[in-house]
mmCIF file of the protein (N, C-alpha, C, O) and its ligand, coordinates in Angstrom:
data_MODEL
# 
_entry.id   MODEL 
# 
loop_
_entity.id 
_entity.type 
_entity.pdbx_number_of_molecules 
1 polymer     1 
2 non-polymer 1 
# 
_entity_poly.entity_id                      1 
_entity_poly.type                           'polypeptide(L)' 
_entity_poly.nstd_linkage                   no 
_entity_poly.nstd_monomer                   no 
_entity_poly.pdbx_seq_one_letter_code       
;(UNK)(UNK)(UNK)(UNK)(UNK)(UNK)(UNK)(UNK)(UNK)(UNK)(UNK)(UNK)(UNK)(UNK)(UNK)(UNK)
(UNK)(UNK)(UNK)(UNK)(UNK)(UNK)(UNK)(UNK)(UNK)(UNK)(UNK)(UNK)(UNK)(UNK)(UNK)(UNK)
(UNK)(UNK)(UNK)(UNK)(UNK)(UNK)(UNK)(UNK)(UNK)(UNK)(UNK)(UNK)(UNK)(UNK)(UNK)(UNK)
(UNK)(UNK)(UNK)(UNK)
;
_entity_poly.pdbx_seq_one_letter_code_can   XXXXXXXXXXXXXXXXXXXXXXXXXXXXXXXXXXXXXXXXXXXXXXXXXXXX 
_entity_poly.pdbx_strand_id                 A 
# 
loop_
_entity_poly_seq.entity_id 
_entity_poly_seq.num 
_entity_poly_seq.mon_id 
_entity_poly_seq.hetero 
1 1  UNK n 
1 2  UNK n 
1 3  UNK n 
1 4  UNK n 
1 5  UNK n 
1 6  UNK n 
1 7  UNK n 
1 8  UNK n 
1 9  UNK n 
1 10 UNK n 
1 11 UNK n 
1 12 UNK n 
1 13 UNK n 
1 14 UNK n 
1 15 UNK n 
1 16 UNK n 
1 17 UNK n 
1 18 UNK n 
1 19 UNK n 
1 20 UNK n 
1 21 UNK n 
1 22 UNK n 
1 23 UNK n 
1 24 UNK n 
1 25 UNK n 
1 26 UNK n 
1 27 UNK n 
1 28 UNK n 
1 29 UNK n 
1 30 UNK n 
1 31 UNK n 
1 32 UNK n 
1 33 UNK n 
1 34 UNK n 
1 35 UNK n 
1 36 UNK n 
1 37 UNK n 
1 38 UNK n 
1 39 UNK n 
1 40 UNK n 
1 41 UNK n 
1 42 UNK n 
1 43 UNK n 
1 44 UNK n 
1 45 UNK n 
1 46 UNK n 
1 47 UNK n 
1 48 UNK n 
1 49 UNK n 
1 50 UNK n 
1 51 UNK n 
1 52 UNK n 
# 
loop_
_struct_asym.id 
_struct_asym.entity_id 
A 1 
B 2 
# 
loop_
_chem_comp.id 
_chem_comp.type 
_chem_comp.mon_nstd_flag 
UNK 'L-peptide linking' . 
ZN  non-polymer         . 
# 
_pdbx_entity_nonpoly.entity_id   2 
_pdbx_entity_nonpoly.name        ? 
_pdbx_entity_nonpoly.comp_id     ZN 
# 
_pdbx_nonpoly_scheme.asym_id         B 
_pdbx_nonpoly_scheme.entity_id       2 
_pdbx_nonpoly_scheme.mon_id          ZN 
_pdbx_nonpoly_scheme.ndb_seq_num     1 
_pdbx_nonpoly_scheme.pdb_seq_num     101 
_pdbx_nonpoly_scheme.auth_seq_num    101 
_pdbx_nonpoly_scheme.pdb_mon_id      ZN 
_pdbx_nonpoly_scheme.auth_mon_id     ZN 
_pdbx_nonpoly_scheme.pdb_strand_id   A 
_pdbx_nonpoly_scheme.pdb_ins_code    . 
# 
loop_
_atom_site.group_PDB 
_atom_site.id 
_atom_site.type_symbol 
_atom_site.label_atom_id 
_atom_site.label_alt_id 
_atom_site.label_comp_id 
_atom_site.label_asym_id 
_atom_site.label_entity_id 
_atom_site.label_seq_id 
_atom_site.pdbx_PDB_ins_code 
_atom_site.Cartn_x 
_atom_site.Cartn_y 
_atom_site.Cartn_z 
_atom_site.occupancy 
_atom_site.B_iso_or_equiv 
_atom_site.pdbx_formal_charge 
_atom_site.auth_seq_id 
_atom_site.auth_comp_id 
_atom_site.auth_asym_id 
_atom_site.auth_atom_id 
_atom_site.pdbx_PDB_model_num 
ATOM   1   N  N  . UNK A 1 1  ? 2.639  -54.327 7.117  1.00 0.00 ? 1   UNK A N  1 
ATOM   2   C  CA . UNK A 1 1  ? 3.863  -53.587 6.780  1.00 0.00 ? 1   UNK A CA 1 
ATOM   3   C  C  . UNK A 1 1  ? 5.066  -54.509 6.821  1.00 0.00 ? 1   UNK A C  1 
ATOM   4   O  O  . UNK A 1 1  ? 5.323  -55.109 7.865  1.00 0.00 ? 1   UNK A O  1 
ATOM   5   N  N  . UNK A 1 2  ? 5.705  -54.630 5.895  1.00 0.00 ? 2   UNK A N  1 
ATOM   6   C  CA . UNK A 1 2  ? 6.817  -55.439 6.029  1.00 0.00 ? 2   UNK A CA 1 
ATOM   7   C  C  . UNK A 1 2  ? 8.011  -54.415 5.733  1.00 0.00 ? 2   UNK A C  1 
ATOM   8   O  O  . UNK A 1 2  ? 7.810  -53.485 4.951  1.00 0.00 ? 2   UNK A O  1 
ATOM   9   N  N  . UNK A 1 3  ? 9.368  -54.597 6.411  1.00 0.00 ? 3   UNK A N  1 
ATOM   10  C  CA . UNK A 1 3  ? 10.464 -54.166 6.950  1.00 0.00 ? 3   UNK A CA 1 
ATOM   11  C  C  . UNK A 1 3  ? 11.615 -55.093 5.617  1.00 0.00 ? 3   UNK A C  1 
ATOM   12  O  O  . UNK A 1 3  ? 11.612 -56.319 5.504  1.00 0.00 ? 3   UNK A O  1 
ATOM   13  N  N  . UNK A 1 4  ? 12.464 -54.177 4.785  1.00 0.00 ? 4   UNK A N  1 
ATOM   14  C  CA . UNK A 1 4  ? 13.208 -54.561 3.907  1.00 0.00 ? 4   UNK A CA 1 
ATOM   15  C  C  . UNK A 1 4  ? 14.578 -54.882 4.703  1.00 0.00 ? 4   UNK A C  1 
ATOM   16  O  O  . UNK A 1 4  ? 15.298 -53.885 4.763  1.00 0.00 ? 4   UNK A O  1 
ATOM   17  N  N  . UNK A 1 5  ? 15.023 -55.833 5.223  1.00 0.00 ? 5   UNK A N  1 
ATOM   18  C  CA . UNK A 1 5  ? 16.208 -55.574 5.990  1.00 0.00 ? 5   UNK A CA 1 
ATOM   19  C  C  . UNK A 1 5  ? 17.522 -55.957 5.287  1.00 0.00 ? 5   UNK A C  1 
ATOM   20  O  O  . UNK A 1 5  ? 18.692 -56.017 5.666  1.00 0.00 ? 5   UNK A O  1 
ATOM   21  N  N  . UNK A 1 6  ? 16.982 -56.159 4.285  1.00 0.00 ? 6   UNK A N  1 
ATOM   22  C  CA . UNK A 1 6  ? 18.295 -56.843 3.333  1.00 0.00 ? 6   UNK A CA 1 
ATOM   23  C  C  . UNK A 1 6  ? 18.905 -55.806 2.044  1.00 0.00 ? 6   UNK A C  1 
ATOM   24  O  O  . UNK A 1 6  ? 19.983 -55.857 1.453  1.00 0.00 ? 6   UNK A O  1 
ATOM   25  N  N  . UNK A 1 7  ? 17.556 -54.715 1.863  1.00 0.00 ? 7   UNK A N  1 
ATOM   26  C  CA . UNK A 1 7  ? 17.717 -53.989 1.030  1.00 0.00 ? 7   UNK A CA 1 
ATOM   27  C  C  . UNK A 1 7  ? 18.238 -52.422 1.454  1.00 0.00 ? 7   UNK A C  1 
ATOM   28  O  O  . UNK A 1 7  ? 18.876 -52.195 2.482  1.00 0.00 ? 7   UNK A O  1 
ATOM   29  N  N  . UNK A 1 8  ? 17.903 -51.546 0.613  1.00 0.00 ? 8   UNK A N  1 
ATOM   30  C  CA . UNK A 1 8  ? 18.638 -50.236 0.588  1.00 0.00 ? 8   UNK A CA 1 
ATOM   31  C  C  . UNK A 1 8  ? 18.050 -49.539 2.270  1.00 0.00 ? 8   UNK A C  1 
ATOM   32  O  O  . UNK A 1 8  ? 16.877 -49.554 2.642  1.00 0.00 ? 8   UNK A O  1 
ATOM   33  N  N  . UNK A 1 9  ? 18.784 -49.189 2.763  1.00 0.00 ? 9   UNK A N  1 
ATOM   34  C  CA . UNK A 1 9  ? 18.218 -48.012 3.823  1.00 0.00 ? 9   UNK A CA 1 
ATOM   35  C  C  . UNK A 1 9  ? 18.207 -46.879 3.580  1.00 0.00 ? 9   UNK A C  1 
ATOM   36  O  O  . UNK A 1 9  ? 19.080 -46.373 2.874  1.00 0.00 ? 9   UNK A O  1 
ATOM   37  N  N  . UNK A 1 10 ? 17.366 -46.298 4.024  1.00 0.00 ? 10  UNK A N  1 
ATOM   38  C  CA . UNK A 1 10 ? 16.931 -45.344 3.175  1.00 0.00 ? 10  UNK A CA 1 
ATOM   39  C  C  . UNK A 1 10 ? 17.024 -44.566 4.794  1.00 0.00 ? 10  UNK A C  1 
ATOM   40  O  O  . UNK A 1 10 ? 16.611 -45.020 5.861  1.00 0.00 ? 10  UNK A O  1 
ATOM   41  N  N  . UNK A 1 11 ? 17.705 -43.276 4.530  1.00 0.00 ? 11  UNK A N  1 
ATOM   42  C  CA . UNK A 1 11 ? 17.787 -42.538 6.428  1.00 0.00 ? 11  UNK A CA 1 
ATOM   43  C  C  . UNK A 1 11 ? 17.055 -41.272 5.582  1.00 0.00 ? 11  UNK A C  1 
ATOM   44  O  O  . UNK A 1 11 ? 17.497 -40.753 4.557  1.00 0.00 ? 11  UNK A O  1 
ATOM   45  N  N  . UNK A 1 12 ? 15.945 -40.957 6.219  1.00 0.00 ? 12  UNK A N  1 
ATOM   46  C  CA . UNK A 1 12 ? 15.468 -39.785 5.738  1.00 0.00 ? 12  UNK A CA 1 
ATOM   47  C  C  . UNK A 1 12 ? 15.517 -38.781 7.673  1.00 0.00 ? 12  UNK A C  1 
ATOM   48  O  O  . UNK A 1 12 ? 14.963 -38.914 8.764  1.00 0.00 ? 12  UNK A O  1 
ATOM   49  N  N  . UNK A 1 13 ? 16.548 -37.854 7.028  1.00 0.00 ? 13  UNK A N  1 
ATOM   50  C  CA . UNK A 1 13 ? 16.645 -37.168 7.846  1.00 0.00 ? 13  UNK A CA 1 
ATOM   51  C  C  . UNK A 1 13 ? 15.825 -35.952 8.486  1.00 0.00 ? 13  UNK A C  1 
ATOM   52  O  O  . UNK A 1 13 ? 14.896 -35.996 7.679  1.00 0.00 ? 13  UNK A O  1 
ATOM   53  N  N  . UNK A 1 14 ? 15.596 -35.252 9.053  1.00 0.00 ? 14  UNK A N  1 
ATOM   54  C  CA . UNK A 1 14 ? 15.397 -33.533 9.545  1.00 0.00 ? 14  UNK A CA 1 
ATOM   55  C  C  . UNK A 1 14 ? 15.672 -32.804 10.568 1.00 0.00 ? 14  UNK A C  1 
ATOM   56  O  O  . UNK A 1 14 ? 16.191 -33.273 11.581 1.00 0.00 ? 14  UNK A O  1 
ATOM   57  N  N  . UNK A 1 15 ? 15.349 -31.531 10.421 1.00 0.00 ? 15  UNK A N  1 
ATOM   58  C  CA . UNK A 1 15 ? 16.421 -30.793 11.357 1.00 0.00 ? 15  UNK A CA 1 
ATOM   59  C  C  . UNK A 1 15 ? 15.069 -30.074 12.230 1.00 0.00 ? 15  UNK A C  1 
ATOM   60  O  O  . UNK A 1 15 ? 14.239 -29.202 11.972 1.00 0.00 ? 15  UNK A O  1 
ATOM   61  N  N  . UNK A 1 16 ? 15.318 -30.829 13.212 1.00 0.00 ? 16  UNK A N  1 
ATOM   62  C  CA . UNK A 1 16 ? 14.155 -29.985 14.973 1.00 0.00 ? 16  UNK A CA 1 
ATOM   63  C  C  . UNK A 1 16 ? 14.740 -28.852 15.517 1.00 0.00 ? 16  UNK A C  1 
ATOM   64  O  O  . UNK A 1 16 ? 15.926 -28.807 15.843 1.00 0.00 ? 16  UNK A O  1 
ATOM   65  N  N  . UNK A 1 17 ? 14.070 -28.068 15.613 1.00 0.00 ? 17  UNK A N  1 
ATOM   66  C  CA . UNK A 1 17 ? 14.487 -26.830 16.440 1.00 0.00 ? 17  UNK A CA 1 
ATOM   67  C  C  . UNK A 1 17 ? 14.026 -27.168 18.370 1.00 0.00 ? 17  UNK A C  1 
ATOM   68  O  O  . UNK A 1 17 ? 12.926 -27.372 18.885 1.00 0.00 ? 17  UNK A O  1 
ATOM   69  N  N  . UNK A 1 18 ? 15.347 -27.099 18.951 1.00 0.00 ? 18  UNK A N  1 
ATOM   70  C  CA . UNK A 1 18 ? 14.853 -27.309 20.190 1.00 0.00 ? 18  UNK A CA 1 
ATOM   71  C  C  . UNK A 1 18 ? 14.952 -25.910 20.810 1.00 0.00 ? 18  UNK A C  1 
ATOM   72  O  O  . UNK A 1 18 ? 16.015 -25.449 20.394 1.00 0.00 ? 18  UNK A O  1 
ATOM   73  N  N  . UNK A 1 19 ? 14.382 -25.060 21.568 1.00 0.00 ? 19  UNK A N  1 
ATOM   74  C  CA . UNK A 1 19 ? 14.767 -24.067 22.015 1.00 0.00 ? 19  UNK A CA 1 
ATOM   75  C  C  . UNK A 1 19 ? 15.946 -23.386 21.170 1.00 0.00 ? 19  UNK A C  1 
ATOM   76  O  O  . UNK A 1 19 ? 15.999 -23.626 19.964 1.00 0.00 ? 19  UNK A O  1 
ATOM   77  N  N  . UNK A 1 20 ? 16.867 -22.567 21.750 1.00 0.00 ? 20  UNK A N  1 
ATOM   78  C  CA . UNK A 1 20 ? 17.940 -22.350 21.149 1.00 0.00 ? 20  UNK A CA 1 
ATOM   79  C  C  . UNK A 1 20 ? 18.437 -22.603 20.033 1.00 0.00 ? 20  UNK A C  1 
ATOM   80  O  O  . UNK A 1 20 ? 18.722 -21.877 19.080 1.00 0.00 ? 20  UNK A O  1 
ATOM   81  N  N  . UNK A 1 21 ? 18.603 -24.638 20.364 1.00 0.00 ? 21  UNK A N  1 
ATOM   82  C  CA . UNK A 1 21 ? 19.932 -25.607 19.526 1.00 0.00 ? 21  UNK A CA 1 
ATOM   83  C  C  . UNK A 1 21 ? 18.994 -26.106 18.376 1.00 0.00 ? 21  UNK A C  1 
ATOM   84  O  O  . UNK A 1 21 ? 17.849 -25.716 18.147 1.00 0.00 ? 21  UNK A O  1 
ATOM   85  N  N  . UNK A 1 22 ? 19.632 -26.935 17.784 1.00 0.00 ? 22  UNK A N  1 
ATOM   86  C  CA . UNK A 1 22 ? 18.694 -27.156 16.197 1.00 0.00 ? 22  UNK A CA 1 
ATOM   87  C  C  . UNK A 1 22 ? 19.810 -28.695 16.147 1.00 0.00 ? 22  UNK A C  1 
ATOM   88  O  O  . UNK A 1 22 ? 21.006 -28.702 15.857 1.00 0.00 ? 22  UNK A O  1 
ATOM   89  N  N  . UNK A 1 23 ? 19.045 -29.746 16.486 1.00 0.00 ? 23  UNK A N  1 
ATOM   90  C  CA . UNK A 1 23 ? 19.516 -31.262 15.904 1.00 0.00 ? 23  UNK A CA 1 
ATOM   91  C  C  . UNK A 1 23 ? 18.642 -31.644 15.317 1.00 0.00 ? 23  UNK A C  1 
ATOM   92  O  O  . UNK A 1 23 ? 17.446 -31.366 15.237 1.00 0.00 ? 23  UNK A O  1 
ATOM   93  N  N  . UNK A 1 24 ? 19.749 -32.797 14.578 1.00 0.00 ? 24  UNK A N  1 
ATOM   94  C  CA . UNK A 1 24 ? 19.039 -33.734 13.451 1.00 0.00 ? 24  UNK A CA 1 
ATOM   95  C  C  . UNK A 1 24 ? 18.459 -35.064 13.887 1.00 0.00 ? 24  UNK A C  1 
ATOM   96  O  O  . UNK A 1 24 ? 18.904 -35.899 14.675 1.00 0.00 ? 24  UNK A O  1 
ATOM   97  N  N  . UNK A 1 25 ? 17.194 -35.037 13.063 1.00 0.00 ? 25  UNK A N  1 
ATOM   98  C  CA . UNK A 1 25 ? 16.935 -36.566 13.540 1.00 0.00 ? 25  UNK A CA 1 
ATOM   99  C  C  . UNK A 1 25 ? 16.945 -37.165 12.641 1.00 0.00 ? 25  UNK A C  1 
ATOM   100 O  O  . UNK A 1 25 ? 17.294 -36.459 11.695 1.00 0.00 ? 25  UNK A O  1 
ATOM   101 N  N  . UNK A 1 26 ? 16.639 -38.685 12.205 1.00 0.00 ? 26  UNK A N  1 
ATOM   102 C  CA . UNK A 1 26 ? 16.419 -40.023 11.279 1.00 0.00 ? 26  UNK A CA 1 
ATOM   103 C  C  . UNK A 1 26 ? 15.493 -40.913 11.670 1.00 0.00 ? 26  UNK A C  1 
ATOM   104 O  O  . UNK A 1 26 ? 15.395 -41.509 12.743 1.00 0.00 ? 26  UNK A O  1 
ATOM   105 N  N  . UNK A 1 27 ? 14.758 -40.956 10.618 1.00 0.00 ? 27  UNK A N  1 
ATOM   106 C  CA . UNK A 1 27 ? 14.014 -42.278 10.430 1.00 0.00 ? 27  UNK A CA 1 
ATOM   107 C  C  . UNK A 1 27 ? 14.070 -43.498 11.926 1.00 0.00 ? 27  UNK A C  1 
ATOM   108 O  O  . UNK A 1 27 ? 13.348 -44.065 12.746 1.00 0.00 ? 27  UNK A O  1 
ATOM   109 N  N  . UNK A 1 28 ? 15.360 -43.351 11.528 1.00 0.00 ? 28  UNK A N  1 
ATOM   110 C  CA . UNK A 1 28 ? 16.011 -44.956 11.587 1.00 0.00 ? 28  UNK A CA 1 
ATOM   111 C  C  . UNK A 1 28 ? 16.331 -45.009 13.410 1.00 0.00 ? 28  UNK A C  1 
ATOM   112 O  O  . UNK A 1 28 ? 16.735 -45.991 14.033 1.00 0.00 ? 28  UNK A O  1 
ATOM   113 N  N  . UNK A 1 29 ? 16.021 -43.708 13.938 1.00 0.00 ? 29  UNK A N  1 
ATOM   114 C  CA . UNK A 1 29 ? 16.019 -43.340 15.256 1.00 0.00 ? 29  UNK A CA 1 
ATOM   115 C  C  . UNK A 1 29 ? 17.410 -42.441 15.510 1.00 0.00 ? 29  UNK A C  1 
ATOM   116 O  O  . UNK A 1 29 ? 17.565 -41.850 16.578 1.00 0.00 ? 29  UNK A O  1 
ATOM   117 N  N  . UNK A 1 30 ? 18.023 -42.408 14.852 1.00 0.00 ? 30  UNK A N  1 
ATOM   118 C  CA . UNK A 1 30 ? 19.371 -41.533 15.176 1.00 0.00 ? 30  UNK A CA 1 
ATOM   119 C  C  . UNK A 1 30 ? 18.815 -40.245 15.530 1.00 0.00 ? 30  UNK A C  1 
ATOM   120 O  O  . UNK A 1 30 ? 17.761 -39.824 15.054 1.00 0.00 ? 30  UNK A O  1 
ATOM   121 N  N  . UNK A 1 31 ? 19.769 -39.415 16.647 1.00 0.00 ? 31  UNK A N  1 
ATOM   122 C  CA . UNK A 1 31 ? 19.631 -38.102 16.707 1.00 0.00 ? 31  UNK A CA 1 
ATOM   123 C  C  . UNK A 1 31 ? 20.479 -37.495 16.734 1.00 0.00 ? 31  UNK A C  1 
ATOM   124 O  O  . UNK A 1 31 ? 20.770 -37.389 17.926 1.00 0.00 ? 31  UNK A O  1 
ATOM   125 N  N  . UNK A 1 32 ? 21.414 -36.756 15.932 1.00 0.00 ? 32  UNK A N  1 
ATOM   126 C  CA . UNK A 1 32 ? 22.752 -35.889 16.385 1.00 0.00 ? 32  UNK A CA 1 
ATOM   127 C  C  . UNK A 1 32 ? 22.497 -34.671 17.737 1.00 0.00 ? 32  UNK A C  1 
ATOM   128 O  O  . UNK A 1 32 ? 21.603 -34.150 18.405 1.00 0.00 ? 32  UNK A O  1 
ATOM   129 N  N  . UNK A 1 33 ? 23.627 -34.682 17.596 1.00 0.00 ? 33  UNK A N  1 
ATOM   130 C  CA . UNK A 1 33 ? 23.932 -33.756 19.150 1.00 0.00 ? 33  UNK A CA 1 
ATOM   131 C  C  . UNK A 1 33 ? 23.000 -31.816 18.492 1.00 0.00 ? 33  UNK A C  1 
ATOM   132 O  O  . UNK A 1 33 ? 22.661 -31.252 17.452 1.00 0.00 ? 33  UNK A O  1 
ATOM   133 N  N  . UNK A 1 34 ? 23.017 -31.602 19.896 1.00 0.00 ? 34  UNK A N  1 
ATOM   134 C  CA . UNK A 1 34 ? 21.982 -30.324 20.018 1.00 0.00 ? 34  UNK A CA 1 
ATOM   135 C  C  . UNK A 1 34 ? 23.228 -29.491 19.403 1.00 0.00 ? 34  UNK A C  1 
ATOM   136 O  O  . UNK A 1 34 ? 24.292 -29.800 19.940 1.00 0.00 ? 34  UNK A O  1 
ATOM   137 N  N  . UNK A 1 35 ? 23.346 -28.347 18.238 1.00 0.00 ? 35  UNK A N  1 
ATOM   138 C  CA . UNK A 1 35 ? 23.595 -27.503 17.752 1.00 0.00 ? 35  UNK A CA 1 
ATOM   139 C  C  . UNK A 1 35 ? 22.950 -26.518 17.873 1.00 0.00 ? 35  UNK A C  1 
ATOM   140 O  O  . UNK A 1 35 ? 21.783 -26.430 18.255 1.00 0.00 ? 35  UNK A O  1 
ATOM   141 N  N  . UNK A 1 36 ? 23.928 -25.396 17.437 1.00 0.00 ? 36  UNK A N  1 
ATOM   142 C  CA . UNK A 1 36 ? 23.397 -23.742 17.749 1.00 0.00 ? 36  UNK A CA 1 
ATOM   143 C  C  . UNK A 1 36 ? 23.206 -23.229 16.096 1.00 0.00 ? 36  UNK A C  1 
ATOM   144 O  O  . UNK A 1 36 ? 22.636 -22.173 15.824 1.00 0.00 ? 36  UNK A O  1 
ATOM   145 N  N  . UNK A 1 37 ? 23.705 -24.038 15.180 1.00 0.00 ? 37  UNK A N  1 
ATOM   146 C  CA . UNK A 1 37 ? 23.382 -23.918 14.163 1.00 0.00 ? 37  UNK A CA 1 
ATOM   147 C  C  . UNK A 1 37 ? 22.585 -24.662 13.542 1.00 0.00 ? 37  UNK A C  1 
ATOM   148 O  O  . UNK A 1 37 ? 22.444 -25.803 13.982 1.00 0.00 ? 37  UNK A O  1 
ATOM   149 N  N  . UNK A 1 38 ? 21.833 -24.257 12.355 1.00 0.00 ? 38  UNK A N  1 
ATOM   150 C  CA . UNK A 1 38 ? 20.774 -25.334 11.739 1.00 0.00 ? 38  UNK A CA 1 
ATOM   151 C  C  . UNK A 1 38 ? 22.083 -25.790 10.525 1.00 0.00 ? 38  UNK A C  1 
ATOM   152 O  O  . UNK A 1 38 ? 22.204 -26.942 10.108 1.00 0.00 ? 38  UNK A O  1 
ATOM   153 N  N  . UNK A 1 39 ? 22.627 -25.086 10.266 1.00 0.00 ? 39  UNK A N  1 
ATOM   154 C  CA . UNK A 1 39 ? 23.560 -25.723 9.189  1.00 0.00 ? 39  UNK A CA 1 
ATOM   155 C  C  . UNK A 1 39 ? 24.437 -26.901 9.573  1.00 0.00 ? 39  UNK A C  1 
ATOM   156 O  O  . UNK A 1 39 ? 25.006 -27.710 8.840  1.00 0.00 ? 39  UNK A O  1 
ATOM   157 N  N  . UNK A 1 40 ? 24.407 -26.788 11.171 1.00 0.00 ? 40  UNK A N  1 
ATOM   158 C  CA . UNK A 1 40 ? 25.553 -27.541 11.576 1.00 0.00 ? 40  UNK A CA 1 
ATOM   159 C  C  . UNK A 1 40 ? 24.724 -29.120 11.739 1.00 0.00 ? 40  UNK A C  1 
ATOM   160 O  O  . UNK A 1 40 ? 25.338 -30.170 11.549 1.00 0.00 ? 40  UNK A O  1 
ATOM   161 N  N  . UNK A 1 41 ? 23.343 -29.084 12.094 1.00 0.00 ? 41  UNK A N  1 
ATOM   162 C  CA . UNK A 1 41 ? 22.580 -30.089 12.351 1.00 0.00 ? 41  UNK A CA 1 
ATOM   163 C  C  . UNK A 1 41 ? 22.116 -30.837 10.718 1.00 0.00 ? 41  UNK A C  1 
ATOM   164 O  O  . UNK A 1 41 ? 21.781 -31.990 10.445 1.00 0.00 ? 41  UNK A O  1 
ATOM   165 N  N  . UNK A 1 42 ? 22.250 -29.818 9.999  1.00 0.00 ? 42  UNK A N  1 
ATOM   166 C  CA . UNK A 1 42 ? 22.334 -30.684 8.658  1.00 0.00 ? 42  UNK A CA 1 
ATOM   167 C  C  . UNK A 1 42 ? 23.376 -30.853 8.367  1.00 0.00 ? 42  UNK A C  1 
ATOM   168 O  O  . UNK A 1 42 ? 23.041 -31.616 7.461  1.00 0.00 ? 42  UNK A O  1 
ATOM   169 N  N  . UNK A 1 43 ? 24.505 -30.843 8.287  1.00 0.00 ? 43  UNK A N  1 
ATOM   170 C  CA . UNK A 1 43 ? 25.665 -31.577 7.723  1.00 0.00 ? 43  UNK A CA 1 
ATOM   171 C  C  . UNK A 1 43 ? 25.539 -32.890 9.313  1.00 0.00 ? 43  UNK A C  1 
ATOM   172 O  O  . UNK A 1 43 ? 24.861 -33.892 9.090  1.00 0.00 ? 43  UNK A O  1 
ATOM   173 N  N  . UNK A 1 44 ? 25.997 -32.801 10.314 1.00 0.00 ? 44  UNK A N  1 
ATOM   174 C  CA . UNK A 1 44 ? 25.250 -33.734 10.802 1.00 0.00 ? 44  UNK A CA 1 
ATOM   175 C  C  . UNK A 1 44 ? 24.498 -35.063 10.212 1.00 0.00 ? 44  UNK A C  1 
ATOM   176 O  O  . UNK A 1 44 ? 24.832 -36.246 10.284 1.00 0.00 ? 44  UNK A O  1 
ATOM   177 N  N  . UNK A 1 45 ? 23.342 -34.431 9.590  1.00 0.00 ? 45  UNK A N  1 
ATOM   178 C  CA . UNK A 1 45 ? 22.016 -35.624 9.263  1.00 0.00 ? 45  UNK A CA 1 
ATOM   179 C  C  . UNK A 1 45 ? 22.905 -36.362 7.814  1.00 0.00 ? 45  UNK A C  1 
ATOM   180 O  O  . UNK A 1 45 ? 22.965 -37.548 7.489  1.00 0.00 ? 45  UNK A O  1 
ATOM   181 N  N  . UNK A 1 46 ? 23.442 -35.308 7.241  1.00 0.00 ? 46  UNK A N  1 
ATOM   182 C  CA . UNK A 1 46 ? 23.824 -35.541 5.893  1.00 0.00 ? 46  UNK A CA 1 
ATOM   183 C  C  . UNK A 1 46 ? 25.144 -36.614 6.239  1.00 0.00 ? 46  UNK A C  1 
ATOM   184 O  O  . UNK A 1 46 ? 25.206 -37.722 5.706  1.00 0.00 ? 46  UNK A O  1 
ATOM   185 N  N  . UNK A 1 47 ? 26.181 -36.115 7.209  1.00 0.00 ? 47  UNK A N  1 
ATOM   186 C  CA . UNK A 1 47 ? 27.001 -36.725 7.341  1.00 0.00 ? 47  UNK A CA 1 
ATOM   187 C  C  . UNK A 1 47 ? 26.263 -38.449 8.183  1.00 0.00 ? 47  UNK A C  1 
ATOM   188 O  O  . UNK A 1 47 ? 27.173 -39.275 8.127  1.00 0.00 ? 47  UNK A O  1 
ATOM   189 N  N  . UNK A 1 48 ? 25.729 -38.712 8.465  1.00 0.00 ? 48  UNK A N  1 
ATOM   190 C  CA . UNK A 1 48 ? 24.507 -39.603 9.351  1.00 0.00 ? 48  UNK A CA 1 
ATOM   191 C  C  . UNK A 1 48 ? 24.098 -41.117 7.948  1.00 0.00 ? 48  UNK A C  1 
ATOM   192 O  O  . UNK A 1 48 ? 24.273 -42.335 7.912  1.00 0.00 ? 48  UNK A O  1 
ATOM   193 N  N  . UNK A 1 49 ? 23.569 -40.179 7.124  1.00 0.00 ? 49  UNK A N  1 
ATOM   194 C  CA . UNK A 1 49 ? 22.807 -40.746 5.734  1.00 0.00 ? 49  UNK A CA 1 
ATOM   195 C  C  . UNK A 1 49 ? 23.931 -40.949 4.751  1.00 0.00 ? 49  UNK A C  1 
ATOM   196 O  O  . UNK A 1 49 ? 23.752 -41.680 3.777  1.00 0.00 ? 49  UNK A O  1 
ATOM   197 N  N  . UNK A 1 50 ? 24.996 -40.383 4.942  1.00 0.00 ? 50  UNK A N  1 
ATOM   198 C  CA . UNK A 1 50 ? 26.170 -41.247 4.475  1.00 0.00 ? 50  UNK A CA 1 
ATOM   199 C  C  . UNK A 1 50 ? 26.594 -42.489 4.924  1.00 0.00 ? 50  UNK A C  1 
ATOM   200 O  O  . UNK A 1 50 ? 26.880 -43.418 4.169  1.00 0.00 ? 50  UNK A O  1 
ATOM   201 N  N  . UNK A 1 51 ? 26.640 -42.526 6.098  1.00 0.00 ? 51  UNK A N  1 
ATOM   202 C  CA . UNK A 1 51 ? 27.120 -43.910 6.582  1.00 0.00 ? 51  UNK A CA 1 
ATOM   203 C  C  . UNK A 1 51 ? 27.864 -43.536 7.879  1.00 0.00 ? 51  UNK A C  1 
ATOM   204 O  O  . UNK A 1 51 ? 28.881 -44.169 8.167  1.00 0.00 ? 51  UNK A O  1 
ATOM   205 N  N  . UNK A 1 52 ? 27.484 -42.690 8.564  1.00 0.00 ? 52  UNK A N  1 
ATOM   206 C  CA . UNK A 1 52 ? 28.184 -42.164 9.934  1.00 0.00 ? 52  UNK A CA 1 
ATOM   207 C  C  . UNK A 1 52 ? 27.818 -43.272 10.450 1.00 0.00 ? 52  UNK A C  1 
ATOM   208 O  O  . UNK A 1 52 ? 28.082 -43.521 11.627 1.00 0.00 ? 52  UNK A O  1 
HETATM 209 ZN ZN . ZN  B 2 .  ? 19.360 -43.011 9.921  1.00 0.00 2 101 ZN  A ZN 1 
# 
């Protein structure tokens, strides 16, 4: 497996339901903060895969 480090990153995000809260995770190891919304954990990931 070779690792592109020069090229595009690619953050493929999703949204975990923890109990209650609903955060986003990434690929790339990121995790946004625990939300009570799932909408809120995807703008989150989305805001993340922009370039947060
Ligand atoms: Zn990422």
């Amino acid at each position: 497996m070779a690792q592109d480090e020069a090229g595009q990153r690619e953050h493929r995000t999703t949204t975990v339901e923890q109990g209650r809260f609903c955060l986003a995770r990434c690929d790339c190891g990121w995790r946004g903060p625990a939300r009570r919304a799932r909408s809120l954990a995807r703008t989150d990931a989305e805001a993340h895969a922009a370039g947060g």
